[in-house]
TIVEX-337856 format. One record per residue (C-alpha): y negated, z negated, x. Coordinates in pm, 1 decimal, m for minus. Layout:
<pts>
{yy = Y&zz = Z&xx = X}
...
</pts>
This chain:
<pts>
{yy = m3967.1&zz = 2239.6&xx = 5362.4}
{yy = m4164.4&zz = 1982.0&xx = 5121.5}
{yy = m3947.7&zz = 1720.0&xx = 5009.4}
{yy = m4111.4&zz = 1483.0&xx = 4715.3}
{yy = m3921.4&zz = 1253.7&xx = 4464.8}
{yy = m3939.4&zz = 1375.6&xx = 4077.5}
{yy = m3968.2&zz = 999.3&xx = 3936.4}
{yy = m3975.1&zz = 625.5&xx = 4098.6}
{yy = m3647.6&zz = 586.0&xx = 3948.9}
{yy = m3412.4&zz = 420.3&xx = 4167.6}
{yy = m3043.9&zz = 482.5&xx = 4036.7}
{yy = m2767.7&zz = 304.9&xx = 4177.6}
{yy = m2484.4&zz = 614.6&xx = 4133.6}
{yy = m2715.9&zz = 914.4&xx = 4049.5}
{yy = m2521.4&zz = 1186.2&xx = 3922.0}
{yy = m2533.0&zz = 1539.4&xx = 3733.4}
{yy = m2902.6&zz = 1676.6&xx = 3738.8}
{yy = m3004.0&zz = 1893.9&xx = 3498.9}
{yy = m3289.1&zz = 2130.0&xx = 3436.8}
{yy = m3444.4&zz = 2259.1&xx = 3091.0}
{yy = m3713.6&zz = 2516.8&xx = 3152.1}
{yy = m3868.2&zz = 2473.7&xx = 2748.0}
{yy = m3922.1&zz = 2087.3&xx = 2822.1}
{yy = m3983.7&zz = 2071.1&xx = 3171.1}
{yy = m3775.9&zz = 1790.9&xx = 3208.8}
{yy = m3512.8&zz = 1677.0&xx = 3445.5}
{yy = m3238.1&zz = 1478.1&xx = 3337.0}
{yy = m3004.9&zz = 1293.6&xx = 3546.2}
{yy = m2757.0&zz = 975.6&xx = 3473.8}
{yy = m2714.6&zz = 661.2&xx = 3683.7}
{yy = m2341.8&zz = 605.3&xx = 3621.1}
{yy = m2354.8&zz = 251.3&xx = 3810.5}
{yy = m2626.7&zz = 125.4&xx = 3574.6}
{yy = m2493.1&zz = 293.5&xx = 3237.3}
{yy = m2856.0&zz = 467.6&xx = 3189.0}
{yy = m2980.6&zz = 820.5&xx = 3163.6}
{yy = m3302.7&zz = 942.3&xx = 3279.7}
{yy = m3514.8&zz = 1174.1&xx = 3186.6}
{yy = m3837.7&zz = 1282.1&xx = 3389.2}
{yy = m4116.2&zz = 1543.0&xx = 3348.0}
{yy = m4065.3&zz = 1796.3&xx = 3668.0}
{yy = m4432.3&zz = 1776.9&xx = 3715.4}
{yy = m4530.0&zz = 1417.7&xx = 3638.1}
{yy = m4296.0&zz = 1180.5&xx = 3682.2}
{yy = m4323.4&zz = 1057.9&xx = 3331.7}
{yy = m4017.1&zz = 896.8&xx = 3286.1}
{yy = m3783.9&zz = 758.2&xx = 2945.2}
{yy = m3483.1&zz = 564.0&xx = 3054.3}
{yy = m3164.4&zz = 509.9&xx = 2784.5}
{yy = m2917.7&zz = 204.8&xx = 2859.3}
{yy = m2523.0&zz = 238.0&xx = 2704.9}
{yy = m2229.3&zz = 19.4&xx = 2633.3}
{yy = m2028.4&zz = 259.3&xx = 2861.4}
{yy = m2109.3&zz = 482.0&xx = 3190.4}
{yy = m2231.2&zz = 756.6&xx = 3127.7}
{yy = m2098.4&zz = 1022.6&xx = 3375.0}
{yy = m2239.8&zz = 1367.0&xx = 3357.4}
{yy = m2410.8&zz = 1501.8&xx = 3038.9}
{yy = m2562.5&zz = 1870.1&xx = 2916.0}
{yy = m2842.6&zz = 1981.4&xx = 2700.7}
{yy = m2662.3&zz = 2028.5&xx = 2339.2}
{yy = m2801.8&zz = 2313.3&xx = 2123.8}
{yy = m2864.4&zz = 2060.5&xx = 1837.8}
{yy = m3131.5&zz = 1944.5&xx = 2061.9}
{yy = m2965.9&zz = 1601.4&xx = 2155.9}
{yy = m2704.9&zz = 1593.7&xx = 2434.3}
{yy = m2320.6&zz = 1617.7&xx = 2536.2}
{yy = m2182.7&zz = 1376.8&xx = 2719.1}
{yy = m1874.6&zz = 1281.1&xx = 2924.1}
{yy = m1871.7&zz = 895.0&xx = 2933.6}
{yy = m1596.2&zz = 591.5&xx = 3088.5}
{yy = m1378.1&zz = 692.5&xx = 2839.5}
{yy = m1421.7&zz = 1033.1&xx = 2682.9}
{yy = m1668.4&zz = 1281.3&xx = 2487.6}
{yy = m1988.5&zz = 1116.2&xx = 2282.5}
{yy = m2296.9&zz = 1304.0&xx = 2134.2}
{yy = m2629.4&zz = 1135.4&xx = 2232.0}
{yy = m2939.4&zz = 1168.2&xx = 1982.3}
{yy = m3320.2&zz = 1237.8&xx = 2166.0}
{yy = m3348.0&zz = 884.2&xx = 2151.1}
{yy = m3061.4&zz = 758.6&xx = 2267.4}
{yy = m2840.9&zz = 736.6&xx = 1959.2}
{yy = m2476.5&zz = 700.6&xx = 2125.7}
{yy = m2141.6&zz = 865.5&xx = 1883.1}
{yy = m1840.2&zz = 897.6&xx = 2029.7}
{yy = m1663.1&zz = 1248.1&xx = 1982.7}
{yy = m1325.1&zz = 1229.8&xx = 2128.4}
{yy = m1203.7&zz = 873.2&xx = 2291.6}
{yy = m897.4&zz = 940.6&xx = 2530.4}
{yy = m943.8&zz = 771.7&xx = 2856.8}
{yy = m760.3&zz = 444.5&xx = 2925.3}
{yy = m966.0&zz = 125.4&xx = 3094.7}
{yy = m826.1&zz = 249.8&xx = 3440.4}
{yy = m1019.1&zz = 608.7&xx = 3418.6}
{yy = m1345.1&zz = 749.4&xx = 3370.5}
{yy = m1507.3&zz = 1092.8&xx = 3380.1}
{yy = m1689.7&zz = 1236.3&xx = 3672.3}
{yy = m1870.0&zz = 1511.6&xx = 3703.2}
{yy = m1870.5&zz = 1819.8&xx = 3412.2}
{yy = m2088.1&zz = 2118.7&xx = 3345.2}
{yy = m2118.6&zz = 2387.8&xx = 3122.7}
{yy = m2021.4&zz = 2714.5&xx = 3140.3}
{yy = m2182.3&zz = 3038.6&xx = 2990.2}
{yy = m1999.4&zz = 3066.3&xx = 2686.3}
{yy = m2135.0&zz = 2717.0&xx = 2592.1}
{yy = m1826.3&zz = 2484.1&xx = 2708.9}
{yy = m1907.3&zz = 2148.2&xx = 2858.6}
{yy = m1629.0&zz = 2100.0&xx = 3153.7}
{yy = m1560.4&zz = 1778.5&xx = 3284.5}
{yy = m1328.5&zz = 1603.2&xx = 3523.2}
{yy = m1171.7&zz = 1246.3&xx = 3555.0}
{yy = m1071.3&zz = 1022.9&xx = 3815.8}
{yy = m883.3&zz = 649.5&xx = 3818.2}
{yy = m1119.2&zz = 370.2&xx = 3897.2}
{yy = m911.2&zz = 270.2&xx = 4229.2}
{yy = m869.9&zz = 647.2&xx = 4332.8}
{yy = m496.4&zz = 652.7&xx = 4293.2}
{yy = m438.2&zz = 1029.1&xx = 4370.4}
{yy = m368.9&zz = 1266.0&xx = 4148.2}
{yy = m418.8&zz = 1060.9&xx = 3848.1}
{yy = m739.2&zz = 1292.2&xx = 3704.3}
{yy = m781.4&zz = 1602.7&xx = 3539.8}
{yy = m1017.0&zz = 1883.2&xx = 3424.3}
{yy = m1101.5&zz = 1914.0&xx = 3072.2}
{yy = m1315.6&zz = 2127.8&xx = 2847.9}
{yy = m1445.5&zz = 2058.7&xx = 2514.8}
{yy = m1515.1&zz = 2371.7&xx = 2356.7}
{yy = m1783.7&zz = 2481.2&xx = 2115.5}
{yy = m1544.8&zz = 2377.6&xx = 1803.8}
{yy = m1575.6&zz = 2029.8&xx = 1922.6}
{yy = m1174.6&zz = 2053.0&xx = 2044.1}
{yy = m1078.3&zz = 1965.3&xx = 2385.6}
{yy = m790.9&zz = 2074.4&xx = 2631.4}
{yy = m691.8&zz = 1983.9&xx = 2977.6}
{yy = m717.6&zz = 2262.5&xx = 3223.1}
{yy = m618.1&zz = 2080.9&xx = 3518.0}
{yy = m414.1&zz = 1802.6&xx = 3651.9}
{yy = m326.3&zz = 1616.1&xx = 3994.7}
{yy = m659.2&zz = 1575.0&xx = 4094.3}
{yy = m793.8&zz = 1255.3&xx = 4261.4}
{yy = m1174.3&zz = 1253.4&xx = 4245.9}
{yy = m1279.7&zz = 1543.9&xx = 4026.0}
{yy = m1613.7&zz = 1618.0&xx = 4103.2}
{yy = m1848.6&zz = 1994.7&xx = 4193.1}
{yy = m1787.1&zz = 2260.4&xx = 3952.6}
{yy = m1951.3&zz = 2621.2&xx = 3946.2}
{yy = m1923.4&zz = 2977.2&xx = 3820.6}
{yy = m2023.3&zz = 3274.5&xx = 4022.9}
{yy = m2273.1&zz = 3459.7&xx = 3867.3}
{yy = m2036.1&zz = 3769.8&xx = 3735.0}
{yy = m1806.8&zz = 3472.8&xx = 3581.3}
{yy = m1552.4&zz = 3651.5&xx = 3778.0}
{yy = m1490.8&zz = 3304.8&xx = 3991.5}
{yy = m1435.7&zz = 2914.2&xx = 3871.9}
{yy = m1489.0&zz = 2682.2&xx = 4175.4}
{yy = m1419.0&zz = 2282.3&xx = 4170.6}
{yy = m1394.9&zz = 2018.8&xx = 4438.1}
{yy = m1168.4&zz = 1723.0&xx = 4457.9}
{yy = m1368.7&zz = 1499.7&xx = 4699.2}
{yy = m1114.3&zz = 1237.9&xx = 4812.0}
{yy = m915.9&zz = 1567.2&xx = 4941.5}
{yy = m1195.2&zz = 1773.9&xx = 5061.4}
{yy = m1119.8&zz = 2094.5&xx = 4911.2}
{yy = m1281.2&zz = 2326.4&xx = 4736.5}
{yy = m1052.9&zz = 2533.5&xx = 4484.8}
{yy = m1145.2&zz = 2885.8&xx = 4377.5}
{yy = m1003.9&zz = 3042.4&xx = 4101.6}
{yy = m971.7&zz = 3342.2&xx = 3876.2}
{yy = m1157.6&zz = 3310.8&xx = 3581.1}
{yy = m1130.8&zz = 3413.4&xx = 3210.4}
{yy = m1448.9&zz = 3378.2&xx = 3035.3}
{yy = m1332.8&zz = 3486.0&xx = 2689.5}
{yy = m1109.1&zz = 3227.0&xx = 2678.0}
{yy = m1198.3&zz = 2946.4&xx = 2953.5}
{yy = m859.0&zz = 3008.1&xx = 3127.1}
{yy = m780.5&zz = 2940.0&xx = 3492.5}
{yy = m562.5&zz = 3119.2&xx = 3700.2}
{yy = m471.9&zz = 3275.5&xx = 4072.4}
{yy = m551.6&zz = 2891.7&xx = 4285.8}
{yy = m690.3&zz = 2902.4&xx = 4630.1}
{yy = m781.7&zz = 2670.5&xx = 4872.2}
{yy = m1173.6&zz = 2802.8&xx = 4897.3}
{yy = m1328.8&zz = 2523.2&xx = 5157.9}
{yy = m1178.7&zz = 2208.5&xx = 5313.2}
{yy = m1395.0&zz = 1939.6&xx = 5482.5}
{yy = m1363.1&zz = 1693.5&xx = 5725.0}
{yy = m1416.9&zz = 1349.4&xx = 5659.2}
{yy = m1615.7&zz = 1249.3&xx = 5950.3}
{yy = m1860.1&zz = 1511.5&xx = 5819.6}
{yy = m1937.7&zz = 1390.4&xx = 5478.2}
{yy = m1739.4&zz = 1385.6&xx = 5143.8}
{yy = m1801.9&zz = 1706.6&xx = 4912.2}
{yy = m1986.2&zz = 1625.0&xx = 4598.7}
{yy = m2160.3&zz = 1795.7&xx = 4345.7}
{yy = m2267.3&zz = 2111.2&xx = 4408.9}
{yy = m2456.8&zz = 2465.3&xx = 4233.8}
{yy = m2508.9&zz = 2830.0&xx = 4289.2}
{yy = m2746.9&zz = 3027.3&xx = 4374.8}
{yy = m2829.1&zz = 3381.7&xx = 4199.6}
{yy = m2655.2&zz = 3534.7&xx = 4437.4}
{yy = m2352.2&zz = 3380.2&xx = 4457.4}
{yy = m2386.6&zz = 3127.1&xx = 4746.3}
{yy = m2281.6&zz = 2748.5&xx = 4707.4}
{yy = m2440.7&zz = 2457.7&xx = 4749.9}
{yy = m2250.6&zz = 2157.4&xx = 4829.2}
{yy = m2384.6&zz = 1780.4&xx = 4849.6}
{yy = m2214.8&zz = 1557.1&xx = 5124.5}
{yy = m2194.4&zz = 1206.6&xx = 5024.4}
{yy = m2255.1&zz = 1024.4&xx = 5336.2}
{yy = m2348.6&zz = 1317.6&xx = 5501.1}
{yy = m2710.8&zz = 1340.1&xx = 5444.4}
{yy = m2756.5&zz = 1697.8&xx = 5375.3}
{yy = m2680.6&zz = 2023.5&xx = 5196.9}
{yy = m2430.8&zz = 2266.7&xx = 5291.4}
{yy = m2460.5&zz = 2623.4&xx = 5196.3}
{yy = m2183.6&zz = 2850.0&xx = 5208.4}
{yy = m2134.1&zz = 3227.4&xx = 5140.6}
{yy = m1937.1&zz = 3404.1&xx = 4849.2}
{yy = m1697.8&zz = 3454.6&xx = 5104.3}
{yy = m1702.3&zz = 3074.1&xx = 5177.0}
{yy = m1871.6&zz = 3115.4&xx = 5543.7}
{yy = m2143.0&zz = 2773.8&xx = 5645.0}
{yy = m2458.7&zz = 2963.2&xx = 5691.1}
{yy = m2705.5&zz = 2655.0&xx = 5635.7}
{yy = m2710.2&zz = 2269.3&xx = 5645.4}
{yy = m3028.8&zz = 2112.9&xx = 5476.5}
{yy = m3069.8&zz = 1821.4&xx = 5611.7}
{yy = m3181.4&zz = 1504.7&xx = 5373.4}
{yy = m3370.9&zz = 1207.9&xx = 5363.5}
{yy = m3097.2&zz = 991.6&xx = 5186.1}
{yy = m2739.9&zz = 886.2&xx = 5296.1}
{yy = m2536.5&zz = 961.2&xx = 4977.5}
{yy = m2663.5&zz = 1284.5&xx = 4820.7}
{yy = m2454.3&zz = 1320.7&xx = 4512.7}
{yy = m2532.2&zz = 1622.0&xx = 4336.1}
{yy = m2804.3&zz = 1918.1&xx = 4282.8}
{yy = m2983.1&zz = 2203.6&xx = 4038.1}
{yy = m3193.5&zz = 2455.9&xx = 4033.4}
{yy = m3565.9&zz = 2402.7&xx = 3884.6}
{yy = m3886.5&zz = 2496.0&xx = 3860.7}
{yy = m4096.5&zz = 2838.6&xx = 3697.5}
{yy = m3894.4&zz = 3064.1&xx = 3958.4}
{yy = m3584.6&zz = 2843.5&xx = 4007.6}
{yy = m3646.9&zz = 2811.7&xx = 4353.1}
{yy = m3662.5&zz = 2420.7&xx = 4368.3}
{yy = m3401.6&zz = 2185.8&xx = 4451.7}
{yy = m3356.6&zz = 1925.9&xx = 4232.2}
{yy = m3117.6&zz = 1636.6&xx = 4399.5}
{yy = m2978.2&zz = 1383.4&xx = 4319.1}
{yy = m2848.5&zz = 1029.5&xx = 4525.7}
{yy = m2672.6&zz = 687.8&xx = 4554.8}
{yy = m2811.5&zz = 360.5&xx = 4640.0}
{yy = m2457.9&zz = 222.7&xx = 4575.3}
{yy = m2289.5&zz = 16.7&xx = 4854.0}
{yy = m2603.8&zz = 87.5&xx = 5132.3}
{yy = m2689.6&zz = m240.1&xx = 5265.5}
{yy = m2826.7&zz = m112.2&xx = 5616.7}
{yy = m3192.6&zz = m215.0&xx = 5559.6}
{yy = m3248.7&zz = 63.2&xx = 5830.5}
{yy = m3138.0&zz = 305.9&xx = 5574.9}
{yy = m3383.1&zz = 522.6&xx = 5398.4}
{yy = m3586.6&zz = 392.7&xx = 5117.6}
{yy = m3527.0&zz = 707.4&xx = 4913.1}
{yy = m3175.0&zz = 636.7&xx = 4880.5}
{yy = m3084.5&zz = 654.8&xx = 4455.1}
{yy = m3405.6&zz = 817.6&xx = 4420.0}
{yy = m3396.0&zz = 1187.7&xx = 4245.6}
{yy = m3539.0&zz = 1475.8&xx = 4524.8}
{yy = m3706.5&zz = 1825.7&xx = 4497.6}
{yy = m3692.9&zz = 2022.5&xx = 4769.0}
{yy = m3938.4&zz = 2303.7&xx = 4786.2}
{yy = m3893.8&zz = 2631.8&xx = 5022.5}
{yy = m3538.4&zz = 2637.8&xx = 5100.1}
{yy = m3507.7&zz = 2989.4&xx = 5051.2}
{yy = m3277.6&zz = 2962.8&xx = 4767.0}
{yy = m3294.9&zz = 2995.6&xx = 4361.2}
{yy = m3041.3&zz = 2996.1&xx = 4102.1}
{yy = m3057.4&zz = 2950.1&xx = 3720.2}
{yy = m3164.9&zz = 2655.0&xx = 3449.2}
{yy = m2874.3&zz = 2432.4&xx = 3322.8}
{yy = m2683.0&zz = 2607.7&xx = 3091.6}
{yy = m2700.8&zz = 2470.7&xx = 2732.2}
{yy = m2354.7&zz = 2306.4&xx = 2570.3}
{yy = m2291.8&zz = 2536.1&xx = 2232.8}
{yy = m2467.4&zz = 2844.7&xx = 2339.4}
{yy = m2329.5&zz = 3140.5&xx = 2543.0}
{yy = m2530.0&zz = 3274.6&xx = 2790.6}
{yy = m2306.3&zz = 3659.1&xx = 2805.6}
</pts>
């Protein structure tokens, strides 16, 4: 497998990669640093935008700027970095985490209380009216979400935890229903991240401070481990003409081993795994 980094970009919390096929550009934010990048796949020509706030997972918005979920709700940000707040919600002790959107155009994202106090966050969605709901509560560190490819199947991970929960899912009208424990993890093995899906269903998980990939079945069976060259792999996409590179993102935060690898915070595509799955999914479009 050929592992090369997409920009020289070295991000202190990397988070929430995302992949536009018109562009060719990955974007990605640096919650630690308040920044978002945004790098051409092929280059490495790089713009960097610096906020007031964190800035905790974001999505391609189909009025060509971006959707964002920040330290203390939802904002709009303009192509060149123009910051408004949409809804404000989330007291000084919370932030968001991770969020994605789903195919009928909803941006999902989850929170989580600065000192981890458990079950303090929840799940929201803002829809494509610009409303918002909460969809879940009593989670501690919200963090992976997917869809399977049918829609048929909602997944999330709560990382402090280490479950994965898989439930029924209503596309029509974003509701949840029938919870199941999907995947638990062990702690000595790594802390479940951010994760994707391939085209065929299968997940793939990032272990924070396990230095890999795990890829499980629809049926939630380990069939692969891809192991990394970074210590805190935080997240990953799909990329690339044929979707078959893995875009991946990591932490520099807290790593003070200087025998630690140099490409920790640093943004990864991994070519030949074996696996493909689809571009990021646009916030105010459906993909049906």
């Amino acid at each position: 497998m050929n592992i090369r980094t997409i920009s020289e970009a070295v991000s202190d919390l990397a988070e929430g990669p995302i992949w536009n096929p018109v562009t060719n550009k990955i974007t990605w934010v640096d919650i630690g640093r308040q920044r978002v990048h945004k790098s051409d796949f092929d280059t490495g020509q790089s713009d960097t935008f610096s906020f007031a706030t964190p800035i905790c997972a974001i999505a391609e918005s189909s009025d060509g700027g971006y959707i964002a979920a920040t330290g203390d709700g939802f904002a709009k940000i303009g192509v060149n970095g123009e910051f408004s707040p949409v809804h404000t919600f989330l007291d000084e002790t919370m932030r968001f985490n991770d969020g994605k959107v789903d195919a009928a155009g909803r941006f999902w994202a989850g929170s989580m209380a600065l000192d981890l106090t458990p079950n303090s966050g929840s799940l929201f969605l803002l829809d494509i009216d610009g409303s918002y709901r909460k969809v879940l509560g009593n989670l501690t560190l919200s963090n992976g979400l997917a869809w399977s490819p049918d829609n048929q199947f909602f997944y999330h991970i709560d990382s402090i935890p280490g479950v994965m929960k898989r439930f029924d899912f209503n596309l029509e009208t974003g509701a949840l229903s029938n919870e199941s424990t999907f995947l638990t993890f062990e702690p000595s093995q790594g802390t479940p991240d951010g994760m994707s899906i391939t085209h065929d269903g299968y997940l793939v998980v990032a272990l924070w401070d396990g230095s890999r990939l795990e890829v499980f079945s629809p049926e939630g069976r380990k069939i692969e481990e891809i192991q990394l060259p970074v210590k805190r792999p935080t997240s990953c996409t799909f990329a690339g003409e044929d979707g078959t590179t893995l875009v991946v993102t990591s932490a520099a935060q807290d790593i003070d081993d200087p025998n630690d690898s140099h490409l920790n915070g640093m943004v990864l595509a991994l070519e030949g795994s074996g696996l493909s799955g689809l571009p990021s999914r646009i916030y105010g479009v459906g993909n049906l």
